[in-house]
C-alpha positions, 0 to 999 in steps of 0.5 A: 919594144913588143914589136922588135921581141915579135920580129925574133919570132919568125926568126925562132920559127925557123930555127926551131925544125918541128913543124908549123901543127907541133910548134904552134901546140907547144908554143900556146900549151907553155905560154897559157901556162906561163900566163897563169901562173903569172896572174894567179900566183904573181898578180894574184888576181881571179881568172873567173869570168863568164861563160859567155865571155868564155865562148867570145875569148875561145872564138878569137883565140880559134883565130890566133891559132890559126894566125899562128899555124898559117905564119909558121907554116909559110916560114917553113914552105917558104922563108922568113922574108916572104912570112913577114913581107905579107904582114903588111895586108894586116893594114888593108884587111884592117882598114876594111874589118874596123869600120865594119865592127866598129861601125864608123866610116870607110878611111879613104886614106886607108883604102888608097893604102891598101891599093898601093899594098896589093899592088907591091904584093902582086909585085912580089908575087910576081918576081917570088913565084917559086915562093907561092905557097908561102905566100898564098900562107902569108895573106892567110897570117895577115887575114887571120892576125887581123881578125883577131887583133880587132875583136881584141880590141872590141872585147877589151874592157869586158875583163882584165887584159891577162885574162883575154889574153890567157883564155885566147892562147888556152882555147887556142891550144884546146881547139889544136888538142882537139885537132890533133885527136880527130886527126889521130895526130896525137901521138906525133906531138912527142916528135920534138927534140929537147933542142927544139923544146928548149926553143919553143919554151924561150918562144911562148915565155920572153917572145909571146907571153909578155908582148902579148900581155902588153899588146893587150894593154895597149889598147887602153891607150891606142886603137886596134889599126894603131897597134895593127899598123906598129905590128907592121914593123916587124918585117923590118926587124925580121927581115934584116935580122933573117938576111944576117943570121941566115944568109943566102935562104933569105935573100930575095929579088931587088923587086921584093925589096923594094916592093916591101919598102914602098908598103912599109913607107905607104903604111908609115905615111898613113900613120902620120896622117892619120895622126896629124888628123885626129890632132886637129880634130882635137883642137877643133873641138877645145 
């Protein structure tokens, strides 16, 4: 259900005509303030923590800003399908950034996984050349969306899931604040029509908040690859929802296609392994 309300948020990225800096600002600004107001006055729990804890949640949440301004940026150089095929690195980026930070062991399954990726993204690059920029935006997305995926799941436990996630949209947004001021871009952010107000605010609320929360919770139950590897099915709602609301802007090459299925396969396939692996190490172990 997460990943199927994330696969409307390229959609609504398009849609939305302010750009990737403006969308990104107000999408962070209502949505850190949608979560406060759902932790304080609805769970009624404390947002206090450490300023220690403060510093790591403001770092990962620096990433998902960026994460953030790189994907909508690459819907708007680009188009939806392109944004969302490059996704799929998240699982090579991830299958090299977890053994690392959590200390465990290099998954040769995974590493051959990320071979069969770059090889169908160079494909893609190839045949959607006109899109490179875009694309160039999108391996940013996944790098970016990557990183911070798994910190979460390093920092999960340190405080309530509200909390993590509530201080790294908050940072997110102040770090764009501080921007926009260096910049002296400031003034431009009341560059944006009520209709696309209107839009950003259903963005942050229904499509960010609440999946956000719940990705964040998950982690009681699943491993950051795990989550990193079902977040891959957002291309799949994404691209098919895109191709019938917008038409001939997101039709792409039967070589794109089929490139983009061959990584969602390959990354599904891992998966199950990956699965029917740790149950037998389980019932080895009892």
């Amino acid at each position: 259900m997460i990943v199927f309300l994330w696969g409307f948020t390229a959609i609504l990225g398009k849609l939305i005509s302010a750009n990737a800096q403006v969308l990104t600002f107000y999408r962070m600004l209502f949505a850190a303030l949608f979560l406060f107001i759902f932790i304080r006055f609805f769970k009624k729990e404390s947002i206090k923590i450490s300023k220690k804890l403060f510093i790591q949640l403001s770092v990962i949440g620096g990433f998902m800003a960026f994460h953030w301004l790189c994907f909508f940026h690459s819907i708007k150089v680009s188009n939806v399908s392109i944004a969302l095929s490059c996704l799929s690195l998240s699982t090579l980026f991830a299958s090299i950034l977890e053994p690392v930070i959590f200390k465990r062991k290099i998954d040769i399954s995974e590493v051959i996984m990320g071979v069969v990726i770059v090889i169908c993204m160079g494909l893609i690059f190839k045949t959607e050349f006109q899109y490179k920029e875009g694309i160039f935006y999108g391996i940013l997305t996944a790098l970016f969306g990557t990183i911070f995926s798994v910190f979460n799941g390093k920092i999960f436990g340190k405080t309530s899931s509200g909390n993590i996630i509530f201080y790294e949209i908050f940072s997110g947004f102040l770090i764009l604040t501080a921007f926009f001021l260096l910049t002296g871009q400031i003034f431009h952010l009341n560059e944006i029509s009520t209709h696309d107000l209107t839009l950003v605010i259903i963005l942050a609320s229904i499509f960010t908040a609440f999946p956000m929360l719940e990705s964040v919770n998950l982690m009681k139950y699943i491993s950051p690859f795990t989550l990193i590897l079902t977040v891959n099915l957002e291309p799949v709602y994404g691209i098919i929802l895109a191709f019938f609301i917008f038409g001939e802007s997101e039709e792409m090459s039967p070589i794109f296609y089929g490139a983009s299925l061959i990584m969602i396969l390959a990354i599904i396939v891992n998966g199950v392994l990956k699965s029917r692996k740790n149950t037998a190490a389980k019932k080895v172990q009892n």
